[in-house]
N, C-alpha and C positions, 0 to 999 in steps of 0.2 A: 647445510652439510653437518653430517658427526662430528664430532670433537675429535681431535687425533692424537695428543698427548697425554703422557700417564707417566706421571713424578713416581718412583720407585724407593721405597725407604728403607732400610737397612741398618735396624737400631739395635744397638749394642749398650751395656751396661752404664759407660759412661762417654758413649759415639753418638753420631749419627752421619751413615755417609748416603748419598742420594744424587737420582743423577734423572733429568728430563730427557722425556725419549719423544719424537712425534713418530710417530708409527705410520705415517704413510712411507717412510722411505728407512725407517729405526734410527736416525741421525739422533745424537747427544748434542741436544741445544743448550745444557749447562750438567755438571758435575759436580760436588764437594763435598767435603768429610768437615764434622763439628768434633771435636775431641775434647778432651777431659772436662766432659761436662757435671757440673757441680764444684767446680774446683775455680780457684780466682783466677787459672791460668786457663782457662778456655781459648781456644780458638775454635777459627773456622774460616777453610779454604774454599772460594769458589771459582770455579773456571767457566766463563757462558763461553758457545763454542764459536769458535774465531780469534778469541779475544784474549788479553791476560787475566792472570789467577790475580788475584788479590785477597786476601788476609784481614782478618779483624782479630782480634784479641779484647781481652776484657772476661772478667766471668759471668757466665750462663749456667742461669743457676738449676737446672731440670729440662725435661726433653718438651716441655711447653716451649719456654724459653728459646731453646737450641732450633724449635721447625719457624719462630715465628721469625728469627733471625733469618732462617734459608727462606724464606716467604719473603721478606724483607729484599734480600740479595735477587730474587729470581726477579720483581718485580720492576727493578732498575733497569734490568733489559725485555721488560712489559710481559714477560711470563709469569708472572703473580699466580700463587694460590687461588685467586677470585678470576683466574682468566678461564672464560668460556668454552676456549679450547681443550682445559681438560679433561680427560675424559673419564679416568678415575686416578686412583693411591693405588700401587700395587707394593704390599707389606711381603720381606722374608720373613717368615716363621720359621724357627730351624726342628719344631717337634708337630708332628701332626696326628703321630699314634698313628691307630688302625682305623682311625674313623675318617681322616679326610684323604682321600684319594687325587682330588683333584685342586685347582685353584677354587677357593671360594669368597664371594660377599659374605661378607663379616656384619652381622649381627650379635643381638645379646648372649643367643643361644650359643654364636661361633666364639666369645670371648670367653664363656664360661668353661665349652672344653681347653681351650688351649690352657685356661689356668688352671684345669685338674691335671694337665700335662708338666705341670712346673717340676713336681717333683722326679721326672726321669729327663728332664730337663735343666735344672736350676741355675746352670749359668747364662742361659738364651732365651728361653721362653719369657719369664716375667721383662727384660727391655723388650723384646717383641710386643708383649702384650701393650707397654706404656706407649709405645710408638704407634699403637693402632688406636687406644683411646686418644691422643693426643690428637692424632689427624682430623679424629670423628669431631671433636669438639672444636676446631678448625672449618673444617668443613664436614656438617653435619648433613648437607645436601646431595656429597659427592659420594659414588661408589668406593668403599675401602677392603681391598683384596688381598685375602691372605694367600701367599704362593708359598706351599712348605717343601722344606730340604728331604722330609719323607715321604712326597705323595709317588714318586718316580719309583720310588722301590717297593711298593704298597705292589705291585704284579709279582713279587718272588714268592714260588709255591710252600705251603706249609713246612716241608720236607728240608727247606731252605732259610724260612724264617722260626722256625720254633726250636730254641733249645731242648736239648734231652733231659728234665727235670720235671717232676709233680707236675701234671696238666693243671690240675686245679689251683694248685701254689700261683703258677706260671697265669693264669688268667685271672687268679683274683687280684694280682699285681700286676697286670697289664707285660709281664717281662716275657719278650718275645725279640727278633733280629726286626729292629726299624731301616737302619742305614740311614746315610746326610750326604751330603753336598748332591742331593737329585737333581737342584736343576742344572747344575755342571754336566754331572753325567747324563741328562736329557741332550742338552744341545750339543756335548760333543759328540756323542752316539750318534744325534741324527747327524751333527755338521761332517764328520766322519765318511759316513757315508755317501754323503754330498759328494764330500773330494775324491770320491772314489768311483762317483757317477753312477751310483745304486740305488734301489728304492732299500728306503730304513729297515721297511718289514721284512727284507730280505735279506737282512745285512746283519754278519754276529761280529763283535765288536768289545773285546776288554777295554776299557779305560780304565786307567791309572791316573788319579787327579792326587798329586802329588807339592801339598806347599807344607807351611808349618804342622797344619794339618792333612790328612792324605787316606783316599780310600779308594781302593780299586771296585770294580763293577763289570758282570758277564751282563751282556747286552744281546738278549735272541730275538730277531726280527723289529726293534727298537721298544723293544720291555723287558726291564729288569726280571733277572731270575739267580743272581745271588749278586752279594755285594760284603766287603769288609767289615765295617763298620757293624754294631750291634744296637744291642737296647739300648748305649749311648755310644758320641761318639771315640770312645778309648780302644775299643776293640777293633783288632786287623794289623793292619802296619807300621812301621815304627815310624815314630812322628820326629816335626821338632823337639816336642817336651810331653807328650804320651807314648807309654810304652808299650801299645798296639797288645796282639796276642800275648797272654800269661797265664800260667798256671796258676786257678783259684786258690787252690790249697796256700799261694806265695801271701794271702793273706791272711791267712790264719797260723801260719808261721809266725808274719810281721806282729801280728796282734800278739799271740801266744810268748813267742821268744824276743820278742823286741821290744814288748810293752807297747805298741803302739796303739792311737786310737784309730776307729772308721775316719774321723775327719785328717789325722795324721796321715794315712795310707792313702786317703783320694789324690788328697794334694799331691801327694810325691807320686805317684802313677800317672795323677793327669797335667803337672808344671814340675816336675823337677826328674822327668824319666826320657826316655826316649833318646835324642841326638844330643841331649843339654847333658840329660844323665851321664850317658858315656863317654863324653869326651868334654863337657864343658861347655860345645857351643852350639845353636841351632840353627845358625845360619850353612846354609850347605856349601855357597863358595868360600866362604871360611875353613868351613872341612877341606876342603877340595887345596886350598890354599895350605895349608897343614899337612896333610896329607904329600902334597909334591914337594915337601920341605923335609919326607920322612917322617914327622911323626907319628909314630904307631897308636899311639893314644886314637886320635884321629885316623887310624886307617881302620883300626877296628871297629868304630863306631861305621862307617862308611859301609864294612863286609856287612854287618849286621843290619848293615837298611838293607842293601843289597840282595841280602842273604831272604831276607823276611818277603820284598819285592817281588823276586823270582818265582816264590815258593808260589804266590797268591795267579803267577801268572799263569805259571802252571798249573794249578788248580783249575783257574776257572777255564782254560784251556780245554781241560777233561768233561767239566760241566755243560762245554756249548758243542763239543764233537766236535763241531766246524768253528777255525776262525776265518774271518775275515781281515779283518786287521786287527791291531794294538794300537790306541792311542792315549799320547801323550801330552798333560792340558796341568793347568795351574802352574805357580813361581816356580817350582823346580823340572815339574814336568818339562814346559814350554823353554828355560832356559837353560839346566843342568846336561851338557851333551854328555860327561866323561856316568852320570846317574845311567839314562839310554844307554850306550854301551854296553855298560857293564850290566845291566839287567836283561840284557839277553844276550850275551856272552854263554856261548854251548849249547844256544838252544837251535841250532841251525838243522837238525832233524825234524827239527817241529817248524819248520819253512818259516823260523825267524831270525831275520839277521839286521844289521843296522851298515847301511854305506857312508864311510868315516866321514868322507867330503861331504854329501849332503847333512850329516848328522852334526858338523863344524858350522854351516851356518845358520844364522842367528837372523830371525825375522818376525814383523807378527802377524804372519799371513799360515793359512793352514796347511801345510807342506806334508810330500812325502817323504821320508828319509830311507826306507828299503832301497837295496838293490835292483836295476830296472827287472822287471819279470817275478819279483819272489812270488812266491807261491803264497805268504799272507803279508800283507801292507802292514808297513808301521809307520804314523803320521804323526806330527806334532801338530795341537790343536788349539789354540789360545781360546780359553772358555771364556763366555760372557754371558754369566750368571743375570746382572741386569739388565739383558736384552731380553732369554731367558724368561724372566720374572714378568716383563712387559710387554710383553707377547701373549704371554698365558694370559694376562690382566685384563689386558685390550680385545682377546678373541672371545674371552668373558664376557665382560661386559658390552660391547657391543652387540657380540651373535643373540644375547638376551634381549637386549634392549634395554638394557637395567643401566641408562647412564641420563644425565643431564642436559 
């Protein structure tokens, strides 16, 4: 019989968080995040599933280190890196340009673009890239799958991904509309549909994936045909601590009248703008907690997501002609009821409205929250990105036959 497991990695600059999936039925046979890797204060949580979490501390000193640890932990409960059952590594990538469209086996050839992708990437792509040689040199046997946060929106039409700038400027620099968090917006789109008992192809569907970071996505017949986010992820919505849409000229203001430098201006647009900028914090039940206390500081940061929200929802509203539903996925999305609300607050000529009672409870199961009958569904949707990942991974390398 085929292998049916496929460890899913998710490596971050100084993380690594990972979770075993067996794919005959998607069950999480173990979970855990490695953090401040490099530092004396490492940890690493792991969860097998049944069972309790348990902790280790001590420092790990690179992302060698940090998988042989999780290899280490899996294998106590006899799911080891060298177990037979698996059937590949399936790697986030969060940049995949215009060249990978789909999930792919990772080769020399596939390592070399993602590292020419570093630089409209630089804070994702190089831990991406260490977390896939590191696997390789772990298991050099096993199939290692890169699933990117761009291949989902790799179907939006030129008219949609190309800014208005020098074509040729614009392609000797690769800069063009990529969009991220795809595979959120893959499996809400479809799981969306699902709950609404549709076939995807036939289904138009906004998602709004709304956490620290947040990008909305028109979904036509289950392919991307516009989406927030740009050539990185700063552009569209107001974040926790990015300031989503802005006017270019604002930096060459900053630079000109401010003195500022390019590396001055990133930082503060992409860590010190957004919900942090305007009111101080970026947690959003903190807002929300502030906010029902009166303070304006905080209520105006709150109008301003709000505000920006709406705008995008509208938008792609006009983009798909038809909705079907609105869905609502990631930590704010999936938990923020008074966010829902107020983001379609007015919009009830456009057959969207939000039913208070349904939109109060709190579950993590995919629910409707419209009014019975509206004319377009609005669903809350708990994404899962690593099921997502391992799915794509597993229909890979199996449908090939390219496994172990």
């Amino acid at each position: 019989m085929s292998p049916t497991r496929v460890l899913v990695l998710n490596s971050g600059s100084s993380s690594l968080k990972y979770q075993l999936l067996d794919m005959r039925d998607s069950s999480r046979l173990a979970v855990g995040l490695v953090e401040r890797i490099g530092e004396r204060t490492s940890r690493l949580k792991h969860t097998p599933a049944g069972g309790e979490s348990r902790e280790r501390g001590g420092a790990i000193a690179d992302h060698d280190a940090a998988l042989k640890a999780v290899a280490e932990e899996l294998a106590k409960e006899g799911l080891g890196l060298d177990s037979p059952e698996l059937a590949a590594i399936g790697h986030r990538v969060v940049h995949g340009g215009k060249h990978f469209t789909e999930p792919t086996v990772v080769d020399d050839a596939v390592l070399a673009e993602i590292e020419r992708l570093i630089p409209v990437a630089p804070l994702h792509n190089p831990a991406n890239l260490t977390g896939l040689r590191t696997a390789q040199a772990l298991r050099p046997d096993l199939p290692q799958v890169a699933v990117f946060d761009t291949a989902f929106h790799t179907t939006m039409p030129e008219s949609a991904a190309r800014y208005a700038i020098d074509v040729e400027t614009a392609d000797e620099h690769r800069i063009r509309r990529y969009g991220f968090h795809g595979t959120s917006h893959a499996y809400v789109s479809r799981a969306t549909a699902g709950l609404l008992g549709k076939d995807p192809a036939e289904t138009n569907v906004i998602v709004l994936h709304l956490g620290n970071g947040a990008s909305a996505s028109a979904v036509r017949g289950g392919r991307c045909v516009d989406t927030s986010m740009g050539l990185t992820p700063l552009e569209g919505l107001v974040m926790g601590t990015r300031s989503g849409d802005i006017d270019p000229a604002v930096i060459f203001h900053l630079m000109r009248v401010g003195g500022m430098s390019a590396d001055e201006i990133d930082t503060l647009l992409n860590k010190k703008s957004g919900l942090i900028g305007l009111c101080g914090d970026n947690d959003m039940r903190e807002i929300r907690r502030r906010v029902d206390e009166g303070d304006e500081q905080a209520e105006l940061a709150f109008d301003i997501y709000i505000h920006r929200l709406k705008k995008y929802i509208g938008a792609y509203y006009a983009v798909l002609g038809r909705v079907d539903a609105v869905a609502f996925t990631a930590g704010v999305g999936e938990n923020a009821a008074p966010v829902r609300a107020a983001a379609l607050a007015g919009l009830e000529e456009l057959g969207l409205a939000v039913d208070g009672e349904r939109n109060a409870v709190r579950g993590d199961e995919a629910r409707l929250i419209s009014p019975e009958g509206a004319r377009v569904a609005v669903a809350v949707v708990p994404t899962d990105e690593e099921l997502e990942i391992a799915t794509q991974t597993y229909a890979l390398v199996i449908g090939s036959g390219n496994h172990t």
